[in-house]
Structures are given as structure tokens and as C-alpha cells.
C-alpha positions as a Markdown table, in Angstrom:
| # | Residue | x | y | z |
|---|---|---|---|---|
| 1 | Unk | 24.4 | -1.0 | -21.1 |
| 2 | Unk | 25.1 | -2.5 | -17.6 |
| 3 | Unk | 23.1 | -5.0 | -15.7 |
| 4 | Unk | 22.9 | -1.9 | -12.7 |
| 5 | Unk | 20.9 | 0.1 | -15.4 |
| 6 | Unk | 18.5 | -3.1 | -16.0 |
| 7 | Unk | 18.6 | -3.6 | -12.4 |
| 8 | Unk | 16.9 | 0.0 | -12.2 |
| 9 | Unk | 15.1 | -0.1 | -14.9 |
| 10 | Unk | 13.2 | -3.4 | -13.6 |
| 11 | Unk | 12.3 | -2.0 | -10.4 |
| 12 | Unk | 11.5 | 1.5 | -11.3 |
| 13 | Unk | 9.3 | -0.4 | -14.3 |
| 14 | Unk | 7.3 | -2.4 | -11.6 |
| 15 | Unk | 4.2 | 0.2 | -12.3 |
| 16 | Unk | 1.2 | -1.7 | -11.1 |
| 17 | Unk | 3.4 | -5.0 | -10.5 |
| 18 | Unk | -0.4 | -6.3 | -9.3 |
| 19 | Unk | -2.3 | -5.3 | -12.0 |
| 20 | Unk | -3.1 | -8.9 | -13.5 |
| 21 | Unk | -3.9 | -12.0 | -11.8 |
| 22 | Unk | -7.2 | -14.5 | -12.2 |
| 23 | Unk | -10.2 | -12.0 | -11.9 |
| 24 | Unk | -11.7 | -12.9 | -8.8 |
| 25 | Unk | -15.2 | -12.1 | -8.3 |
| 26 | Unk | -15.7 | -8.6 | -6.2 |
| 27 | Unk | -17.7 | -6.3 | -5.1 |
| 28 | Unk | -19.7 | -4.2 | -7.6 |
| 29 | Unk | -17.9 | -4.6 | -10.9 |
| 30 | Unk | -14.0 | -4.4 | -9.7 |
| 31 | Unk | -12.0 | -7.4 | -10.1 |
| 32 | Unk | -9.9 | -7.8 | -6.6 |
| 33 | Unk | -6.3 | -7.5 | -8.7 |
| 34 | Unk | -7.8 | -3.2 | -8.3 |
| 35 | Unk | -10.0 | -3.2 | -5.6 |
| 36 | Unk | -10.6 | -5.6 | -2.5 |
| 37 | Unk | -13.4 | -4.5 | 0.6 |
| 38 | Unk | -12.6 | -6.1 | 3.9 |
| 39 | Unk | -13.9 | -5.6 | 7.6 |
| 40 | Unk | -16.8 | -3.6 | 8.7 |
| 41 | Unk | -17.3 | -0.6 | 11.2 |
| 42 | Unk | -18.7 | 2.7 | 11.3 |
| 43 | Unk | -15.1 | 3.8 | 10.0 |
| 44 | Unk | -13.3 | 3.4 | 6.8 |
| 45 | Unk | -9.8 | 3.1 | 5.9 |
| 46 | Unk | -8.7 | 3.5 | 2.3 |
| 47 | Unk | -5.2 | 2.0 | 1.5 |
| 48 | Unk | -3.9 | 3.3 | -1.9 |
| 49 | Unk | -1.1 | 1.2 | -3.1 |
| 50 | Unk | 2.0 | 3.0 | -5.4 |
| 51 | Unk | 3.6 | 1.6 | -8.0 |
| 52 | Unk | 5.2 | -2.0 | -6.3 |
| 53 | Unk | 2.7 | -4.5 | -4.2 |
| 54 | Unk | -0.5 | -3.3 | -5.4 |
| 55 | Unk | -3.4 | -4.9 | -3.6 |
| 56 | Unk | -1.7 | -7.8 | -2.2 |
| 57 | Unk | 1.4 | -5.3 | -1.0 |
| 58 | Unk | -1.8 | -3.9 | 1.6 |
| 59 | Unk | -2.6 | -7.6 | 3.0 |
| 60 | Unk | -0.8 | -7.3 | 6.2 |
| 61 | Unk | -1.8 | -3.9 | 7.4 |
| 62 | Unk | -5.6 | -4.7 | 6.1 |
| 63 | Unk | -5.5 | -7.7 | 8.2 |
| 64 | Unk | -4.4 | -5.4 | 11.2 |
| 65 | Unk | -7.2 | -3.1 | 10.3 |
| 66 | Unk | -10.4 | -4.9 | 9.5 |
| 67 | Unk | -10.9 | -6.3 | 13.1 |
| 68 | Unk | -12.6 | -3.0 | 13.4 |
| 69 | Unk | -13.1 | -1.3 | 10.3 |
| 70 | Unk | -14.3 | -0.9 | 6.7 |
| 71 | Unk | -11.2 | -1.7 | 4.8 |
| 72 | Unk | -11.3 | -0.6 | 0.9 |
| 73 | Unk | -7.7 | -1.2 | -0.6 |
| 74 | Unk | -7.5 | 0.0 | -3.9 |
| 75 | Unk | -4.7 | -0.4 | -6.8 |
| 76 | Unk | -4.9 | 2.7 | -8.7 |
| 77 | Unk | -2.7 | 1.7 | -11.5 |
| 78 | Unk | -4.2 | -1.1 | -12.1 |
| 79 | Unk | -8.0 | 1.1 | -12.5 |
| 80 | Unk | -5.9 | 3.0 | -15.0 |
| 81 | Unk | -4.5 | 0.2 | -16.6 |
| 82 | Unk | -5.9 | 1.2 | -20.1 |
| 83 | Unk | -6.0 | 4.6 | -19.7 |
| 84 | Unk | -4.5 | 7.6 | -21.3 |
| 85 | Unk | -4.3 | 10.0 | -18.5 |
| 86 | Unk | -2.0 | 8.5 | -15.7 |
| 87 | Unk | -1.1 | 11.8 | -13.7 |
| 88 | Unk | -2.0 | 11.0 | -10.3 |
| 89 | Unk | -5.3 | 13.8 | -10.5 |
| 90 | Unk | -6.4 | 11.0 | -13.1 |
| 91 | Unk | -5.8 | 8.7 | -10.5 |
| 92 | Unk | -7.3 | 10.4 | -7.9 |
| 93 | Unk | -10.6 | 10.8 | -10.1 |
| 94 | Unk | -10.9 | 6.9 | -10.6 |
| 95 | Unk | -10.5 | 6.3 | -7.1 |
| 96 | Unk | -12.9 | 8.9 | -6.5 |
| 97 | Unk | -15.2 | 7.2 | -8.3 |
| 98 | Unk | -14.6 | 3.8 | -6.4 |
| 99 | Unk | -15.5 | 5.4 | -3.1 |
| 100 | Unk | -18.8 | 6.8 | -4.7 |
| 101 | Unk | -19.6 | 3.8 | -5.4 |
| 102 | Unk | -19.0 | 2.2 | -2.1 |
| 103 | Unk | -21.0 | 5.5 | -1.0 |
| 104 | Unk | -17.7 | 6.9 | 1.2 |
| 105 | Unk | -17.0 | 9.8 | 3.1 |
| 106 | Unk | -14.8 | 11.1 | 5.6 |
| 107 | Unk | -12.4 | 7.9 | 5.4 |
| 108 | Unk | -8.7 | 7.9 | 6.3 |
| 109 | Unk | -6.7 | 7.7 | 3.4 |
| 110 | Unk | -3.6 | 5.6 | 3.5 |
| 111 | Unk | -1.0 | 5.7 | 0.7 |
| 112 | Unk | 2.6 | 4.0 | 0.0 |
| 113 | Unk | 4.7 | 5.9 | -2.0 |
| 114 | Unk | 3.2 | 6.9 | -5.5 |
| 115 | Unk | -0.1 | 6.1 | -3.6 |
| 116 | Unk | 0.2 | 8.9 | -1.7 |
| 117 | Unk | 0.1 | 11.4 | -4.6 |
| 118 | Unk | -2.8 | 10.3 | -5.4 |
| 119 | Unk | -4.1 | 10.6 | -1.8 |
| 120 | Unk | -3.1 | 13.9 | -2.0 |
| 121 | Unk | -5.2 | 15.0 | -5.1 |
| 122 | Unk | -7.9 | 12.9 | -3.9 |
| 123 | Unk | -8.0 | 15.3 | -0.3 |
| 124 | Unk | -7.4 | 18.2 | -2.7 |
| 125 | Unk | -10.0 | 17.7 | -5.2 |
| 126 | Unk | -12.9 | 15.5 | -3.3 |
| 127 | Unk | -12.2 | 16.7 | 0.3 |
| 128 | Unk | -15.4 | 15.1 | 1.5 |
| 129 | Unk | -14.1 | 11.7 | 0.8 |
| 130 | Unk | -11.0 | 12.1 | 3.2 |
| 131 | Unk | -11.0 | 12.8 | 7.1 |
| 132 | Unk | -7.3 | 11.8 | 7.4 |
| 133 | Unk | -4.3 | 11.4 | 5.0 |
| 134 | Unk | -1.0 | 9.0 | 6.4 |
| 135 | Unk | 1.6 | 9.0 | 3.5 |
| 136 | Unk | 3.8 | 5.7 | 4.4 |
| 137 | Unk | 8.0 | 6.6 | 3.6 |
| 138 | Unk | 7.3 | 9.4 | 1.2 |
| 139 | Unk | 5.9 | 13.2 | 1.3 |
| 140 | Unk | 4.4 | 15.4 | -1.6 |
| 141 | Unk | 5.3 | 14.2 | -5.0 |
| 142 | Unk | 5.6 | 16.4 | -7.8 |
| 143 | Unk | 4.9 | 13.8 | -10.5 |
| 144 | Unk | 3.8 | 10.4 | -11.1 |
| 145 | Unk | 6.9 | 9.2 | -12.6 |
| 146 | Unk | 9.8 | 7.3 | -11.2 |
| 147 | Unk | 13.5 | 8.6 | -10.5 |
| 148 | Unk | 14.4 | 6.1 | -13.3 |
| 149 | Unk | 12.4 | 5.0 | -16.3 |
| 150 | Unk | 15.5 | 4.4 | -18.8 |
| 151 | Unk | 15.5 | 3.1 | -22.1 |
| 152 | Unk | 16.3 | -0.6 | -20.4 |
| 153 | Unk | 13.6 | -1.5 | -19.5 |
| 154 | Unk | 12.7 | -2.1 | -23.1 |
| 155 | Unk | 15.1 | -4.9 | -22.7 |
| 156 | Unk | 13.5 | -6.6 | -20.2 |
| 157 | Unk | 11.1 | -8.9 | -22.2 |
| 158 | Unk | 14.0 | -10.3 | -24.2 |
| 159 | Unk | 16.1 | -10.8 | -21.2 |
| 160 | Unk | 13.2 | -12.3 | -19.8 |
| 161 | Unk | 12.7 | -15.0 | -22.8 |
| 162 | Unk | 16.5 | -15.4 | -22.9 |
| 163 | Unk | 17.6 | -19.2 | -21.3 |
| 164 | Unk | 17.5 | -18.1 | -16.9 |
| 165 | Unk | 16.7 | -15.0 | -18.0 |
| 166 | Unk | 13.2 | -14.9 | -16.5 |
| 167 | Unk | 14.7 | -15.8 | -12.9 |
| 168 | Unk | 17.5 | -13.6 | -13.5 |
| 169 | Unk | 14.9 | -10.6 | -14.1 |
| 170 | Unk | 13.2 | -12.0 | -10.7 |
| 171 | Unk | 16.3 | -12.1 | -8.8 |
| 172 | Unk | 16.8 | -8.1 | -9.9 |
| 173 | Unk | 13.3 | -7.4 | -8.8 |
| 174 | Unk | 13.9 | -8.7 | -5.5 |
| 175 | Unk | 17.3 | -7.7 | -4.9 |
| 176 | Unk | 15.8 | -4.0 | -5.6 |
| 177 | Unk | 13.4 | -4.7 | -2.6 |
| 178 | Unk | 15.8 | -6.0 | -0.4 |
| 179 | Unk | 17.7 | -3.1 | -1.0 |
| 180 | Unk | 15.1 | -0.8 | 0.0 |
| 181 | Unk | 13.6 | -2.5 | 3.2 |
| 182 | Unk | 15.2 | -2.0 | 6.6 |
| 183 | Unk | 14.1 | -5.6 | 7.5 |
| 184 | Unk | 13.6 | -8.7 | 5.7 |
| 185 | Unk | 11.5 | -10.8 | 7.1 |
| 186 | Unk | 8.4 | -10.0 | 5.3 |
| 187 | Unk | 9.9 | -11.1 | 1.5 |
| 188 | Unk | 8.9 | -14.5 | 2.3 |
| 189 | Unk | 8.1 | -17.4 | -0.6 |
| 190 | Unk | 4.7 | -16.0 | -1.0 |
| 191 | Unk | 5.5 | -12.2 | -0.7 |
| 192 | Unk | 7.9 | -12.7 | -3.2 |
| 193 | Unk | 5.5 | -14.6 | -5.8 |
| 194 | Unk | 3.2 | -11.6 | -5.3 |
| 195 | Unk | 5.4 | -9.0 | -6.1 |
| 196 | Unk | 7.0 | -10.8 | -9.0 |
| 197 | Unk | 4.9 | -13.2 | -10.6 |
| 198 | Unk | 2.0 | -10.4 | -12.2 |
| 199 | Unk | 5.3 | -8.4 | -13.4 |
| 200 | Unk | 6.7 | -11.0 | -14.8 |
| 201 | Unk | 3.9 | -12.4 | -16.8 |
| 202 | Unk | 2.8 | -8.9 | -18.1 |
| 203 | Unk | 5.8 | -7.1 | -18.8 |
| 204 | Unk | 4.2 | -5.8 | -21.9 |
| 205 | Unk | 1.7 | -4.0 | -19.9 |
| 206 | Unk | 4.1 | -3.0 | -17.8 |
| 207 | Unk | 6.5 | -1.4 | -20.2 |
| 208 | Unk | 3.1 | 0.0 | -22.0 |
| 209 | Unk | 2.3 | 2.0 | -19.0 |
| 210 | Unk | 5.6 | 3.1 | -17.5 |
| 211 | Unk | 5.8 | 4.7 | -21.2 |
| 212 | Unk | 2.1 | 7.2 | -20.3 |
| 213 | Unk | 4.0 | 7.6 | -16.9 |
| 214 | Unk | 6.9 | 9.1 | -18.3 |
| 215 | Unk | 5.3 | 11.8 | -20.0 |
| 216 | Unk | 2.4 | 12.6 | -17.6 |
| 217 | Unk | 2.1 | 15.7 | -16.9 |
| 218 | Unk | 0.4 | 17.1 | -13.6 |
| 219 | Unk | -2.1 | 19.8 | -14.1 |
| 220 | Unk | -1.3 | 21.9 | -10.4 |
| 221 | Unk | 1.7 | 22.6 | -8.7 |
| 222 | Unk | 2.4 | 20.9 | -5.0 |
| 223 | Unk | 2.0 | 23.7 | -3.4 |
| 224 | Unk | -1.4 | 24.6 | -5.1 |
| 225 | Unk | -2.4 | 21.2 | -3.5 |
| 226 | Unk | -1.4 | 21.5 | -0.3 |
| 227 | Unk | -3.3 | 24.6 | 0.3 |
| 228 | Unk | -6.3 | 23.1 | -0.1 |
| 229 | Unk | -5.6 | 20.6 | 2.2 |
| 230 | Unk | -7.5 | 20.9 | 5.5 |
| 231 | Unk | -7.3 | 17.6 | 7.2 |
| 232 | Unk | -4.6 | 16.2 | 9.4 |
| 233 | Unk | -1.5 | 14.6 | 7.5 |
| 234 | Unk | 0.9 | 12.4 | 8.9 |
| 235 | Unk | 4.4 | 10.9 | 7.6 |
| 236 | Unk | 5.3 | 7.5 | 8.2 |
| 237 | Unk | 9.3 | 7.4 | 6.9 |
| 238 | Unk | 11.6 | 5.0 | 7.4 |
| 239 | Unk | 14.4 | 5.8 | 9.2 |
| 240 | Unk | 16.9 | 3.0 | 7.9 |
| 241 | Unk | 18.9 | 4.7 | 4.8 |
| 242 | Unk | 17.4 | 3.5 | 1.3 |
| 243 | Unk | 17.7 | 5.0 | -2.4 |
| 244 | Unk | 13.9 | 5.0 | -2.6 |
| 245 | Unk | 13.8 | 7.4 | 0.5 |
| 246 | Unk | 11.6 | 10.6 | 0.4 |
| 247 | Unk | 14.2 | 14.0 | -0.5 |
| 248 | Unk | 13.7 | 17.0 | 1.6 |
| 249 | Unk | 11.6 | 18.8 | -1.3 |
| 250 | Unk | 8.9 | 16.4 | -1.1 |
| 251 | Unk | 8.8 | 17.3 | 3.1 |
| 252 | Unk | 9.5 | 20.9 | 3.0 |
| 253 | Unk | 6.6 | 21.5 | 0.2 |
| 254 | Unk | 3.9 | 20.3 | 3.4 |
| 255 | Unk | 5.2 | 22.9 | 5.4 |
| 256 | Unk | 2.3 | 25.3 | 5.1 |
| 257 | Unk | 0.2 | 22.6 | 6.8 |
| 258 | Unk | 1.6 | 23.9 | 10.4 |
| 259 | Unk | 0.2 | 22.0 | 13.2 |
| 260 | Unk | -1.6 | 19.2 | 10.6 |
| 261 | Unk | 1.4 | 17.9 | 9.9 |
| 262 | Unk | 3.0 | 15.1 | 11.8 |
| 263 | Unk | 6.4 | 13.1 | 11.2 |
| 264 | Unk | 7.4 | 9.8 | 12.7 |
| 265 | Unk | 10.3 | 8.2 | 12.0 |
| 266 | Unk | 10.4 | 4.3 | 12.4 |
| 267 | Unk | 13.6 | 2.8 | 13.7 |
| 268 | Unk | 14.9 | -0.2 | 11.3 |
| 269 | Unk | 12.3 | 0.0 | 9.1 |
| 270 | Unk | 12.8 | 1.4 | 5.1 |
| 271 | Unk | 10.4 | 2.0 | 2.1 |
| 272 | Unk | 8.3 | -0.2 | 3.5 |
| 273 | Unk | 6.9 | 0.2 | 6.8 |
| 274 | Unk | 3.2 | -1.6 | 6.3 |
| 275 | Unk | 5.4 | -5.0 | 5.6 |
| 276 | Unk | 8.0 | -4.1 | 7.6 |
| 277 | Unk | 6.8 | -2.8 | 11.0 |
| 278 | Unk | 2.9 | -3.9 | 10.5 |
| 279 | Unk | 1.5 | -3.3 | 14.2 |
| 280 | Unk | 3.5 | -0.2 | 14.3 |
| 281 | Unk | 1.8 | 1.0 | 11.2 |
| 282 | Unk | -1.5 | -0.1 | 12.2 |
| 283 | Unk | -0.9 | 1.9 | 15.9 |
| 284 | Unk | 0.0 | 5.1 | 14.5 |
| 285 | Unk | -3.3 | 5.4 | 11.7 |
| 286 | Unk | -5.6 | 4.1 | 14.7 |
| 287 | Unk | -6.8 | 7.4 | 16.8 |
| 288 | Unk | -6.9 | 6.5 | 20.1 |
| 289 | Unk | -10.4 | 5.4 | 21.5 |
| 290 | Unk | -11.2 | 4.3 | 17.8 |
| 291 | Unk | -10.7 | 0.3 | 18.4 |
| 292 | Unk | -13.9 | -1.2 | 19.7 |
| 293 | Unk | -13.5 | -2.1 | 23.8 |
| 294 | Unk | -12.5 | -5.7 | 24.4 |
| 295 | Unk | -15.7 | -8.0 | 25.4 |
| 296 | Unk | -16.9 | -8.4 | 28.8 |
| 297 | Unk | -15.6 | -11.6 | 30.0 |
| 298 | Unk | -17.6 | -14.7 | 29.7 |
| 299 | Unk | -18.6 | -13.1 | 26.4 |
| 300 | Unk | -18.1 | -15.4 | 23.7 |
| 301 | Unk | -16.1 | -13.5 | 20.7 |
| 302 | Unk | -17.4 | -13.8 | 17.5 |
| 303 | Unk | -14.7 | -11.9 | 15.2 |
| 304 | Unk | -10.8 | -12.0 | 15.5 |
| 305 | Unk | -10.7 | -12.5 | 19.7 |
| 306 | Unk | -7.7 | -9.7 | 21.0 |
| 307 | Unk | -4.5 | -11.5 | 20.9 |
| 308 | Unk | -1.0 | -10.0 | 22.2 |
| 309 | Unk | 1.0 | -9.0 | 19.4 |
| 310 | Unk | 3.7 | -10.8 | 20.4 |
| 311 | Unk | 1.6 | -14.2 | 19.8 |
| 312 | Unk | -0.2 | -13.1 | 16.5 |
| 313 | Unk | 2.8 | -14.8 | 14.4 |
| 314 | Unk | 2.9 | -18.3 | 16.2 |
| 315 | Unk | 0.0 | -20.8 | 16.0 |
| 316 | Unk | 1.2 | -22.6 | 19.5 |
| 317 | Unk | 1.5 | -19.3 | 20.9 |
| 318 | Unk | -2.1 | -18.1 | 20.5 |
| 319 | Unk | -3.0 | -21.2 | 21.0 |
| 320 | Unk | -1.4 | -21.6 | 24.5 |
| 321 | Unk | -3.0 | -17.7 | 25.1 |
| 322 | Unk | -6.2 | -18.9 | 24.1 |
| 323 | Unk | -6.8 | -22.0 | 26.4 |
| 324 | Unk | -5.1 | -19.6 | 29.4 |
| 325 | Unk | -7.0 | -16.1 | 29.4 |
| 326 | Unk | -9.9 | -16.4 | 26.9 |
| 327 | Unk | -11.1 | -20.0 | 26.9 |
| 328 | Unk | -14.7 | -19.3 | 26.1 |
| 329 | Unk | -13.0 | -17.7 | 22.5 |
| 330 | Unk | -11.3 | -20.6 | 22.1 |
| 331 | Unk | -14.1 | -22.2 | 21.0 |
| 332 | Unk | -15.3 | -19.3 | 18.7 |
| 333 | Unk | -11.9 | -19.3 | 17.0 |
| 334 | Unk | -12.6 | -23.6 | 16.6 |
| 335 | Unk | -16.2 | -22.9 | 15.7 |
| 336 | Unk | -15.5 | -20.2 | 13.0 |
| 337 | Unk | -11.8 | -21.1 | 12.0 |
| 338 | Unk | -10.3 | -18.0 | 12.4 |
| 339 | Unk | -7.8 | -16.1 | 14.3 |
């Protein structure tokens, strides 16, 4: 067996890579490794992570969106960690039952790859929950399995407990997200750590469920779904070429939607465009007129004062913007030590 096949096998056996962590304390009885609450408004957004990032894959784009908004990001593989069912109308039922408890209707429903099939179902099956769905670099999946789930990924622990076999298995996982991104400036130290670290230290639980993913079997065809889909839908692809790109099957089945359906491509950006291309992301699930207006000036701000975009990144930069156009927020941002 070739290292290409372990290769594959690691990254297609990165099923709820976030699942485990310390258990944080959170809201209701979810530990925030599954589910983490963010923001406030009079909207929600709910951000479904797929099978690589889970919770901590959404930080960026959360960050983006809380300034205005309820912001519920949800892991559901890591809700299903012990169960049987895995299909994503499982999945859709636990996160269901998340946004019951968090008493949610008519939020828009963001999901990254796997995540979006179990958007889908959850539009499908609990259509009150789910005003808008935005699929990110994928369209209608058929299944929740990967392309590759091959017997190598059995391997993995023992190449993981072999002398540098651990930061081998890490270099794999990474070089399967490199290979996937259109830029790279997002894998940073700490990106990296949070991508790799839960996979690495749980690969038992890993393996465990990629096996229930493999055999799942979904109870309704694509096409049953997407008939019963009644709220807008709109693809957010990548347009830079990458093996984990969405095939024309998964986009031609969401033709019946007509008008709903929207496509935009995103120039240099692959699978993943909420790391990727952040503001973009963040742009294109805002409807315009949703953001709340800008303060009157003289106003002191007391949330995240409006900051170009291009000065979000740099500390001296928004510092410099600060002191300049919104002096009265500067003081805000020293009084509450935020950004």
C-alpha cells in the first residue's frame, strides 16, 4: 500500500477532526467542541461544519458575522459522536434539536461541504427552522460518506505510534489541505493545531466513525429533497481547481429550484472559501440592508466599531484608523479591549 493511499485515507478519515478537545462550559448542556453561540441580533445564522474544521474551522466567518447577529455554529459530527445513525437526516435531527433548544426559527443556514447535507435535510425536514440555505464549495450530496474511506486508514494509529510517525501523519493532513485551498494564508500555526491536534489524539474515534459513515445509508433520494425545498439557495464554489471540488451531479440535482438557486464562483479561492476569502463569504450570506446602520457620530461605540476591511488584519492599521476617523471609539475599543 502506498503512502498516496494513506495520504487519502487520512484526510478523507478527518470525520469530525474537532470532535474532542477540553469541554468548555456552554450554553445549555453542549460542550463548545459541538456547539458554540456567539453575537446577538434579531437574526440568526447557523454555520454547520462537514467533516474537516468543525467548530473552530467557523471562527473566522463567525467573527465576521456576530457584529450583528445570533451566531449558533454547530459540529454535527461531533453531536453524533456516539451514535448509530450517521446519515445526514440523522444529522439534521440532532441539529434540529439544538435549534429547539435555542428556540430558532427562520435562521440562515450555512454549511461547508458535508455540512451542507445536512443543511439540506434540515430545510427539507424542519422547514421552519431555515429562512436561507448557502452551501460553501459543494452542491447536493447524495450520501454522507467520503470519495475515499479505504482500508488505510486502519493504518494510521500504528503509523501514528511509529518513531516521526505522528508528525509524518500531521504533515499528510496538512499537505491534503494545502492541496485543496486556493490560498494559503489562513493554515497558520494555530489553524493548523486546530485542524490536526483533535485528529491526532483521537484517531480511534475517528476511525470508529468513518466506519458508521461508510455504510450509512440515506433514507430519500436528492431529488425527493430538493422538492421540498422552498427557500432561497445559494452556491459558494471555489473557482481555483481542487480534487475536493463539487461534480456536476451534485449541481445539476438543484436544478428544479429555478429562480432560488444562485451560483457564485470565487476567484482564487478552493474548498475553502470561509478561511480563504472570509469578508467575501461574509458579503454574499449578508442580504443587503441586514447589517445594523453605522452610529451617528459623536456616538460612542460600544461593540466591534466599523473598521475597513483592509485594516481588520493589522493592529497599527486600525489603530492609526481609529485615532483618525472615530476617536470617540477609540476609547470604547481601550475601555472594553476589543476590536
Amino acid at each position: 500500500m502506498g503512502w498516496s493511499a494513506v495520504r487519502r485515507g487520512i484526510l478523507a478519515g478527518a470525520a469530525s477532526a474537532m470532535w474532542v478537545g477540553a469541554l468548555d462550559a456552554q450554553s445549555l448542556h453542549h460542550d463548545s467542541t459541538a456547539v458554540r453561540v456567539t453575537g446577538s441580533g434579531s437574526a440568526t445564522y447557523v454555520l454547520l461544519s462537514g467533516l474537516v474544521g468543525g467548530v473552530a474551522g467557523f471562527r473566522r466567518l463567525a467573527s465576521e458575522l456576530e457584529r450583528d447577529h445570533r451566531v449558533i455554529v454547530i459540529d454535527p459530527y461531533r453531536l453524533a459522536v456516539d451514535s448509530v445513525d450517521v446519515t445526514f437526516a440523522a444529522l439534521a435531527r440532532g441539529v434540529d434539536a439544538v435549534l429547539a433548544e435555542y428556540g430558532v426559527d427562520s435562521a440562515r443556514v450555512v454549511g461547508h461541504a458535508h455540512g451542507a447535507g445536512v443543511a439540506l435535510r434540515l430545510a427539507a425536514n424542519s422547514p421552519r427552522r431555515v429562512a436561507a440555505l448557502y452551501f460553501l464549495d459543494v452542491g447536493a450530496l447524495a450520501e454522507n460518506r467520503t470519495k475515499v474511506f479505504s482500508s488505510s486508514l486502519r493504518l494510521v494509529p500504528l503509523i501514528a505510534r511509529l518513531p516521526g510517525g505522528r508528525g509524518f501523519v500531521r504533515g499528510r493532513y496538512v499537505r491534503g489541505l494545502r492541496q485543496n485551498a486556493g490560498r494559503h494564508e489562513w493554515l497558520d500555526s494555530a489553524t493548523v493545531r486546530a485542524y490536526t491536534d483533535p485528529f491526532l489524539n483521537n484517531l480511534s474515534k475517528v476511525i470508529a466513525m468513518a466506519a458508521r459513515l461508510s455504510r450509512a445509508q440515506e433514507p430519500e433520494s436528492r431529488l425527493t429533497l430538493v422538492s421540498r425545498i422552498q427557500v432561497p439557495v445559494t452556491l459558494l464554489l471555489g473557482a481555483v481547481p481542487h480534487p475536493a471540488q463539487p461534480d456536476s451531479a451534485e449541481l445539476e440535482v438543484l436544478a428544479p429550484l429555478g429562480s432560488r438557486l444562485r451560483i457564485e464562483r470565487l476567484e482564487g479561492v478552493g474548498h475553502f472559501p470561509h478561511e480563504e476569502a472570509t469578508a467575501k463569504v461574509a458579503e454574499l450570506v449578508i442580504p443587503n440592508g441586514a447589517r445594523n446602520p453605522p452610529r451617528p457620530d459623536g456616538e460612542p461605540s460600544t461593540g466591534n466599531p466599523r473598521i475597513p476591511r483592509s485594516a481588520r488584519n493589522d493592529d497599527l492599521a486600525r489603530y492609526h484608523w481609529l485615532v483618525h476617523e472615530r476617536p470617540q471609539e477609540l476609547a470604547a475599543v481601550l475601555v472594553h479591549g476589543c476590536w
